[in-house]
DSSP file (Angstrom, degrees, kcal/mol; ACC not computed):
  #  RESIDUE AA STRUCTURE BP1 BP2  ACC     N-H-->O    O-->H-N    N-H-->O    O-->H-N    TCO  KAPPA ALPHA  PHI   PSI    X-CA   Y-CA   Z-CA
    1    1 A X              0   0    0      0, 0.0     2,-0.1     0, 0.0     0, 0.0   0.000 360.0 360.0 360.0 120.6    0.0    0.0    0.0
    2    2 A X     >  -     0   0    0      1,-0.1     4,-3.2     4,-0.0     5,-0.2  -0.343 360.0-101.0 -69.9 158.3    1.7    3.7   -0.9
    3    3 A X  H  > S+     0   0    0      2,-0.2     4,-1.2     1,-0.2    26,-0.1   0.858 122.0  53.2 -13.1 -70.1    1.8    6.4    1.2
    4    4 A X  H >> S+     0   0    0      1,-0.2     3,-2.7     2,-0.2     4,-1.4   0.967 108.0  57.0 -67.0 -55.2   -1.0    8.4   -0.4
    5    5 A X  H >4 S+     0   0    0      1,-0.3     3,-0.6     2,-0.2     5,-0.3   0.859 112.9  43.9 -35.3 -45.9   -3.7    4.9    0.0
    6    6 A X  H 3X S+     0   0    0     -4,-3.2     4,-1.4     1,-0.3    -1,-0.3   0.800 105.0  50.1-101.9  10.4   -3.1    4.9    3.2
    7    7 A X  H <X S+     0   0    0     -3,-2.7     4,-1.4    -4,-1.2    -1,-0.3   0.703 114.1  52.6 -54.7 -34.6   -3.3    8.2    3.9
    8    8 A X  H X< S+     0   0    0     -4,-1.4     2,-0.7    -3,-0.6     3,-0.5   0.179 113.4  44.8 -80.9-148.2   -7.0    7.9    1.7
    9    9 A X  H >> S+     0   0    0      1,-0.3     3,-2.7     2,-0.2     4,-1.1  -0.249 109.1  57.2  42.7 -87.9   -8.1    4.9    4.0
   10   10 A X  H >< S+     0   0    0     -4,-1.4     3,-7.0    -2,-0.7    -1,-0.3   0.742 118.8  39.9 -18.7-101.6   -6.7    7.1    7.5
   11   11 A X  G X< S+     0   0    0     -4,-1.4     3,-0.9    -3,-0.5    -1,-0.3   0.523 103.9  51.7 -28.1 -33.2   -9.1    9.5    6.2
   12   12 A X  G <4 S+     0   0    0     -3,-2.7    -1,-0.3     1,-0.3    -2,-0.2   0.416 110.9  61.1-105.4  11.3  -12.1    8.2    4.9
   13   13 A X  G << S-     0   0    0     -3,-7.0    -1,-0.3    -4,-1.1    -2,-0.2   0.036 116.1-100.3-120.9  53.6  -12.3    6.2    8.6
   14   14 A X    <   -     0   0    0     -3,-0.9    -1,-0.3    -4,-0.2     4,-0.1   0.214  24.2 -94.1  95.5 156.9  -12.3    8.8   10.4
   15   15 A X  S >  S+     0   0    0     -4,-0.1     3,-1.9    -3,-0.1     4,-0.1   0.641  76.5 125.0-106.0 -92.1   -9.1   10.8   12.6
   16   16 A X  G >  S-     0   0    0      1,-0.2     3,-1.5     2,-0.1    -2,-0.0  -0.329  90.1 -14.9  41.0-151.0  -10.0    8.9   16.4
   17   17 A X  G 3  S+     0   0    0      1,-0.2    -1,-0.2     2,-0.1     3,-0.2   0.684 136.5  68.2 -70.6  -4.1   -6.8    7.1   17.9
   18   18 A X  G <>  +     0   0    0     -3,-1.9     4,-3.4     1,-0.2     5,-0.4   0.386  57.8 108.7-110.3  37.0   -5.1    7.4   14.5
   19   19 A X  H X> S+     0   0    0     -3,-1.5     4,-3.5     2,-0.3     3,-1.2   0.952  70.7  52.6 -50.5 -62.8   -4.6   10.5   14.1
   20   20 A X  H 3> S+     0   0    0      1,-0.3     4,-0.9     2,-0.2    -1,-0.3   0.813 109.0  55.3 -16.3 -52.4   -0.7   10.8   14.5
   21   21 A X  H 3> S+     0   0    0      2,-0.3     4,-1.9     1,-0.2    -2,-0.3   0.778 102.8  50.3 -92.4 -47.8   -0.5    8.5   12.2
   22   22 A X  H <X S+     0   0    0     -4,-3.4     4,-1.8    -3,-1.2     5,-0.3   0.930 118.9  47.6 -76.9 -48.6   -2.7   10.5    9.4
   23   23 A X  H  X S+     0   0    0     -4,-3.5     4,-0.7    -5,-0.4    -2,-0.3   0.865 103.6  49.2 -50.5 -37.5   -0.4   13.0   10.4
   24   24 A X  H >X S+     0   0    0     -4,-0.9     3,-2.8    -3,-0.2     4,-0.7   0.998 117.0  54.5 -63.0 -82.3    2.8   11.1   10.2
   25   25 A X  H 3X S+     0   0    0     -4,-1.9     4,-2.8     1,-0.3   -18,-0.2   0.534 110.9  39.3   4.7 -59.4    1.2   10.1    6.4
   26   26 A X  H 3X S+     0   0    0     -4,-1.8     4,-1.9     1,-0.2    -1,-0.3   0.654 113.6  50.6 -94.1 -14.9    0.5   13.3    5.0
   27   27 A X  H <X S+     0   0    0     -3,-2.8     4,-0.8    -4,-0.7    -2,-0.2   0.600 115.0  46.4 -98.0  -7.1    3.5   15.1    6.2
   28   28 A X  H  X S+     0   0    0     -4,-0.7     4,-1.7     2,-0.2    -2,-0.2   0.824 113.4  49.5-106.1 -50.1    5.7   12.1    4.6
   29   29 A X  H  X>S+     0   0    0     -4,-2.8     4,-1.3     1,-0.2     5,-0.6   0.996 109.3  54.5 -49.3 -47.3    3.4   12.1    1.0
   30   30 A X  H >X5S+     0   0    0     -4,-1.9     4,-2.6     2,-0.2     3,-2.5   0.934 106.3  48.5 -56.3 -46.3    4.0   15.9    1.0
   31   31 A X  H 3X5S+     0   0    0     -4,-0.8     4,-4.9     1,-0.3     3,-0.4   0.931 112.5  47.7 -46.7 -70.7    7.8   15.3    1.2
   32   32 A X  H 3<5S+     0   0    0     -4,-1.7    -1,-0.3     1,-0.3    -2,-0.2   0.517 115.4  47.9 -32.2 -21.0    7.5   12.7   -1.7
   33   33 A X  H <X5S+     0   0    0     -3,-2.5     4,-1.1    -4,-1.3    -1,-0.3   0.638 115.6  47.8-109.0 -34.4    5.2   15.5   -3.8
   34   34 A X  H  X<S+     0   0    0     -4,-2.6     4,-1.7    -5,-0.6    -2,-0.2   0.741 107.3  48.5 -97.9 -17.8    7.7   18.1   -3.1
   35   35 A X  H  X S+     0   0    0     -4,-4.9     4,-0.5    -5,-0.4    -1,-0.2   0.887 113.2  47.5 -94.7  -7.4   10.5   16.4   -3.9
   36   36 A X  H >> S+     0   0    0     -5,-0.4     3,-4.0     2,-0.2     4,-1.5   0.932 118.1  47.5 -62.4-102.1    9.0   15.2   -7.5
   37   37 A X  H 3X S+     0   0    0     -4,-1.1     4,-1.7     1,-0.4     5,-0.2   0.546 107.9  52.3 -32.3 -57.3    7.9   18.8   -7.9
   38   38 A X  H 3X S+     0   0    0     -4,-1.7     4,-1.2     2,-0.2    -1,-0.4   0.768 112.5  48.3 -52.3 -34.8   11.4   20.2   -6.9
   39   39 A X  H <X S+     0   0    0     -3,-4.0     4,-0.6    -4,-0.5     6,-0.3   0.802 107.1  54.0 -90.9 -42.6   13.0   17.9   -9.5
   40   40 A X  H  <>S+     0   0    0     -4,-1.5     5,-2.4     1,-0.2     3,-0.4   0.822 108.9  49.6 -77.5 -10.3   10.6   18.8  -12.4
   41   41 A X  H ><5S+     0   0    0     -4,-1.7     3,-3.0    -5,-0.3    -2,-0.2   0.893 102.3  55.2 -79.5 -43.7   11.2   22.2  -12.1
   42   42 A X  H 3<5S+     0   0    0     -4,-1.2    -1,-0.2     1,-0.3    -2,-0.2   0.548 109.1  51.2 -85.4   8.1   14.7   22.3  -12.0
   43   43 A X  T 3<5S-     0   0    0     -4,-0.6    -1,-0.3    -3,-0.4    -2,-0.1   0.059 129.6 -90.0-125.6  34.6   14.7   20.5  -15.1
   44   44 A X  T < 5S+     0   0    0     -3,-3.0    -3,-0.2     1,-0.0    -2,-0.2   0.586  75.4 142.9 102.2  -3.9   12.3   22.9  -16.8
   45   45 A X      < -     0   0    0     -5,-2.4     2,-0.6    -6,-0.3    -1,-0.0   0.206  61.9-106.8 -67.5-162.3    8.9   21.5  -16.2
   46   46 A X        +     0   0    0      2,-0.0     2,-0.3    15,-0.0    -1,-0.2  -0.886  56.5 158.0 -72.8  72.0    5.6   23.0  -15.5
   47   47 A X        +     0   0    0     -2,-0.6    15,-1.3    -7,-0.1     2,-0.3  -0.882  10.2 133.5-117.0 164.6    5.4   22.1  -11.7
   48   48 A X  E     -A   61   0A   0     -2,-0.3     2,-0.6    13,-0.2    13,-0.3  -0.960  53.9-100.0-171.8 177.7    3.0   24.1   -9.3
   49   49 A X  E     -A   60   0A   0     11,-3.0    11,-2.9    -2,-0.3     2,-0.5  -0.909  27.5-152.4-138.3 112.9    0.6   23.8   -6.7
   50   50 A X  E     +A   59   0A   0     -2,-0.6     2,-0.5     9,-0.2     9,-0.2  -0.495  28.5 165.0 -66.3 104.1   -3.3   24.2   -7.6
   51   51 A X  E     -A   58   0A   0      7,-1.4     7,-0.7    -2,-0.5     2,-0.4  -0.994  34.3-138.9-156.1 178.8   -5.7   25.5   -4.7
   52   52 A X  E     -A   57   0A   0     -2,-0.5     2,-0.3     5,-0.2     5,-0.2  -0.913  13.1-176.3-150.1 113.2   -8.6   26.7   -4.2
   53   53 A X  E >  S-A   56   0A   0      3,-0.8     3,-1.1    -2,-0.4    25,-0.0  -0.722  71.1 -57.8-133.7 147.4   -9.3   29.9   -1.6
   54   54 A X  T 3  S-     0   0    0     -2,-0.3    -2,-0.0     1,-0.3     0, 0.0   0.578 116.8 -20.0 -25.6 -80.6  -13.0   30.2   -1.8
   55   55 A X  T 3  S+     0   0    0     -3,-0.1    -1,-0.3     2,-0.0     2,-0.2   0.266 121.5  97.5-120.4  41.8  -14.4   30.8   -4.7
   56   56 A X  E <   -A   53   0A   0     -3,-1.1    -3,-0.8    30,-0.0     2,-0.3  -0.482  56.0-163.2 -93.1 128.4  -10.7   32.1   -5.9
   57   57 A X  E     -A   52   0A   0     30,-0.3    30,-1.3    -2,-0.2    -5,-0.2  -0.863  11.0-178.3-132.1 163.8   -8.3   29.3   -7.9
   58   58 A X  E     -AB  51  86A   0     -7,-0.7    -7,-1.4    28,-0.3     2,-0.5  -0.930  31.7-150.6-159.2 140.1   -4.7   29.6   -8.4
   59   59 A X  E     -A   50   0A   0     26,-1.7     2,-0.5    -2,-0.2    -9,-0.2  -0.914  21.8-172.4-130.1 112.1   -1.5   28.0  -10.0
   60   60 A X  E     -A   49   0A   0    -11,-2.9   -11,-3.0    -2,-0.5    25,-0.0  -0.857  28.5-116.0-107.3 134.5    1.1   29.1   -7.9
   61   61 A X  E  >  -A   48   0A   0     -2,-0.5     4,-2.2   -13,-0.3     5,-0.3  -0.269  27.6-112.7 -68.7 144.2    4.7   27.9   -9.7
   62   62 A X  H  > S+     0   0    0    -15,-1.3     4,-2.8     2,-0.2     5,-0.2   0.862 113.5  54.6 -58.5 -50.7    6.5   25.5   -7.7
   63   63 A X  H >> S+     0   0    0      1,-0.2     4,-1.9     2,-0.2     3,-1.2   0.969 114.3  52.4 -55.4 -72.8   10.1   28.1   -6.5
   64   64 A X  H >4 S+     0   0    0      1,-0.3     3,-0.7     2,-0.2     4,-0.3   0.787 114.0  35.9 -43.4 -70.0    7.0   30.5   -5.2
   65   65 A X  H >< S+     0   0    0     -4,-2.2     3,-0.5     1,-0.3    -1,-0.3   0.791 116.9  55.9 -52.9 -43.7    5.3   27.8   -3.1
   66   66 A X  H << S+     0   0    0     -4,-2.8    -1,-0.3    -3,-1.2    -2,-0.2   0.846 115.2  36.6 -64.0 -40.6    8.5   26.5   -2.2
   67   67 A X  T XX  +     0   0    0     -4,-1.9     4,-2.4    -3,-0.7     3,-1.9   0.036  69.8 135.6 -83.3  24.2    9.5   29.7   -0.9
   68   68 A X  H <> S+     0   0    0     -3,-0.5     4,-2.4    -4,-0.3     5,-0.2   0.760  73.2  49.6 -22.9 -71.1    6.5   30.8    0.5
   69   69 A X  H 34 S+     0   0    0      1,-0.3     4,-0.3     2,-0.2    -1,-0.3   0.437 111.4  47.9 -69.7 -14.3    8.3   32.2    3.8
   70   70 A X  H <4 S+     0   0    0     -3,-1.9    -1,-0.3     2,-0.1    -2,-0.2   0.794 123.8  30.9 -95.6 -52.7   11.1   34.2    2.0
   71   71 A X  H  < S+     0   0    0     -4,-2.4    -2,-0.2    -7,-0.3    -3,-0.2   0.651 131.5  35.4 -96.1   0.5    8.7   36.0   -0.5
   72   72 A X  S  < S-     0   0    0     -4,-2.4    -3,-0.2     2,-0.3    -1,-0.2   0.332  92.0-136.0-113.5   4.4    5.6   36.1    1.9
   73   73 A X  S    S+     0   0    0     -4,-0.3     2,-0.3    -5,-0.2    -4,-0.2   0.569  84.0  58.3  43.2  14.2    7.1   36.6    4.9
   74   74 A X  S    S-     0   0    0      2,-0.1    -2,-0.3    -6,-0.1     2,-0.3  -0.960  88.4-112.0-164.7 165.2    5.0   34.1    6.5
   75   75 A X  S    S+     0   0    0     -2,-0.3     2,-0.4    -7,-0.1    -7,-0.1  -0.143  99.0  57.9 -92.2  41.2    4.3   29.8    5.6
   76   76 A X  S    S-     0   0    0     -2,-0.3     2,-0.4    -4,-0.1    -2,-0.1  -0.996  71.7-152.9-176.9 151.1    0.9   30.5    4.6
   77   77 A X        -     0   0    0     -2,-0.4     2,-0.3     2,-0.0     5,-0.0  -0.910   2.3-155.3-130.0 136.4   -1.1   32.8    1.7
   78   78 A X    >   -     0   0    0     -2,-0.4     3,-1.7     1,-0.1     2,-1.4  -0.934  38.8-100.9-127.1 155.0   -4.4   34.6    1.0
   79   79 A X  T 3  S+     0   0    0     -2,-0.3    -1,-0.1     1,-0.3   -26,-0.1  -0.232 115.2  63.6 -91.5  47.0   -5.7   35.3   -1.9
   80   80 A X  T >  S+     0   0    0     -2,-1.4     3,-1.2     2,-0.1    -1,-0.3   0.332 102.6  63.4 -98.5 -43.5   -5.0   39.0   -2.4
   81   81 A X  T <  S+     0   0    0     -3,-1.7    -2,-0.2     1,-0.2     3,-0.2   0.776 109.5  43.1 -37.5 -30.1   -1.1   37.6   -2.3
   82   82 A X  T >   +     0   0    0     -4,-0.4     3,-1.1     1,-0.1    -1,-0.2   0.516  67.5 117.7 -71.4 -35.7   -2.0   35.8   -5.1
   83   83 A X  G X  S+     0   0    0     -3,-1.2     3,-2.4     1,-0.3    16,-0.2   0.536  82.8  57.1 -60.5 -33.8   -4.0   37.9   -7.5
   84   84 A X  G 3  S+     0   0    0      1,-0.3    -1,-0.3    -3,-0.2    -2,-0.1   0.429 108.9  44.8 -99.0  24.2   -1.2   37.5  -10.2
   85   85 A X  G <  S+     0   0    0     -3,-1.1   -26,-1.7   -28,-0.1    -1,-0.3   0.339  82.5 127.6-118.6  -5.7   -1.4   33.3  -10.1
   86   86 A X  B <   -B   58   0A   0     -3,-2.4    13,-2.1   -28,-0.2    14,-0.5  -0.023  45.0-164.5 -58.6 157.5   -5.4   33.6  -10.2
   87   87 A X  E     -C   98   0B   0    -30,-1.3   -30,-0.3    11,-0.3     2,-0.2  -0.868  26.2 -85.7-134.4 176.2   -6.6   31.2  -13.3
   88   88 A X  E     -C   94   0B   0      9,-2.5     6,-2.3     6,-0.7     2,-0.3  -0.646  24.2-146.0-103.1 163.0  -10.1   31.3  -14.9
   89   89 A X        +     0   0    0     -2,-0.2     2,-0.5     4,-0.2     3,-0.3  -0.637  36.4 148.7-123.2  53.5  -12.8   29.6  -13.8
   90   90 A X  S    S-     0   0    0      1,-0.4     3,-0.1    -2,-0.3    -2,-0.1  -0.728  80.7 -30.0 -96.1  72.8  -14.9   28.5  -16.8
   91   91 A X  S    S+     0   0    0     -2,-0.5    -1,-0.4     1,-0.4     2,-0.2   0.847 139.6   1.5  78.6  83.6  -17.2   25.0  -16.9
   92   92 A X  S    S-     0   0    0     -3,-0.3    -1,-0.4     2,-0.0     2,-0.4  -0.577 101.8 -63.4 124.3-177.9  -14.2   24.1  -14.5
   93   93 A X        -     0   0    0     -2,-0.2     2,-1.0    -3,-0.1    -4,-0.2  -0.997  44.0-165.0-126.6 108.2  -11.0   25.0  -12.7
   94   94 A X  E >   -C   88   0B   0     -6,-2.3     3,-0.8    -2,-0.4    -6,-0.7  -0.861   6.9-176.6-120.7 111.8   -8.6   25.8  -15.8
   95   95 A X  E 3  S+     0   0B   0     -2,-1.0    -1,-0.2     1,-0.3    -6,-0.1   0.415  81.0  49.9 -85.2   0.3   -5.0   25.7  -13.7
   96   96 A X  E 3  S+     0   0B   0     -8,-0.1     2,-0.6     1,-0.1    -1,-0.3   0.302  89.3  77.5-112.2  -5.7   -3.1   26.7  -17.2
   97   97 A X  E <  S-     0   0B   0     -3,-0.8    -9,-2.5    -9,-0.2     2,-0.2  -0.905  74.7-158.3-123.3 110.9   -5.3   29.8  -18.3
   98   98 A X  E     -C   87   0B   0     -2,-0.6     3,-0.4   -11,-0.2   -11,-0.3  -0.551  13.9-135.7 -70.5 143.3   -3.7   32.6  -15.7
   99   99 A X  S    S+     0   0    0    -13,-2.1     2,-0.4    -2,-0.2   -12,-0.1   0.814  89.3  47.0 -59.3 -36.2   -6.4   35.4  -15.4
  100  100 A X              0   0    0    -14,-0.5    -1,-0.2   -17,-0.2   -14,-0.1  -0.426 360.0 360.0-129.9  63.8   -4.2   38.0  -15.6
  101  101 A X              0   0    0     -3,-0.4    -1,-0.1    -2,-0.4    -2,-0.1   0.235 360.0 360.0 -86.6 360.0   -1.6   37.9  -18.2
């Protein structure tokens, strides 16, 4: 079973005595997603991180996300930090058409 299944399984029964453990999980996939990410970038890719601030979407490029704390001062973002990573929102969530080009 990988990482992320049993992180999906943790989750979908519920947080109760295994919580740690759904923690341990998710903090061990993200390493494994960020170092994939870290590695397509530096050899040219398109890597980024897609999310979703209410009814707000975003593709924030992977060096940004990765540096959060250097160029935001802070580990964490809202989505007036953002504006210039916003994407359109049309029948869908379209993480490749930036709003504001």
């Amino acid at each position: 079973m990988t990482n992320l299944q049993s992180f999906k399984s943790l989750q979908s029964n519920g947080f109760g005595k295994n919580f740690e453990k759904l923690i341990d999980l998710a903090c061990k996939y993200y390493r494994d997603e960020a170092e994939v990410l870290e590695i397509k970038s530096r050899l040219g890719g398109l890597a980024g991180v897609c999310i979703g601030i209410k009814d707000r979407y975003f593709f924030i490029p992977w060096n940004i996300w990765a540096n959060m704390k250097d160029i935001f001062g802070r580990k964490y973002v809202k989505a007036d930090d953002l504006s210039r990573y916003e994407v359109i929102f049309r029948q869908g969530v379209r993480f490749l058409d930036y709003k504001y080009e």
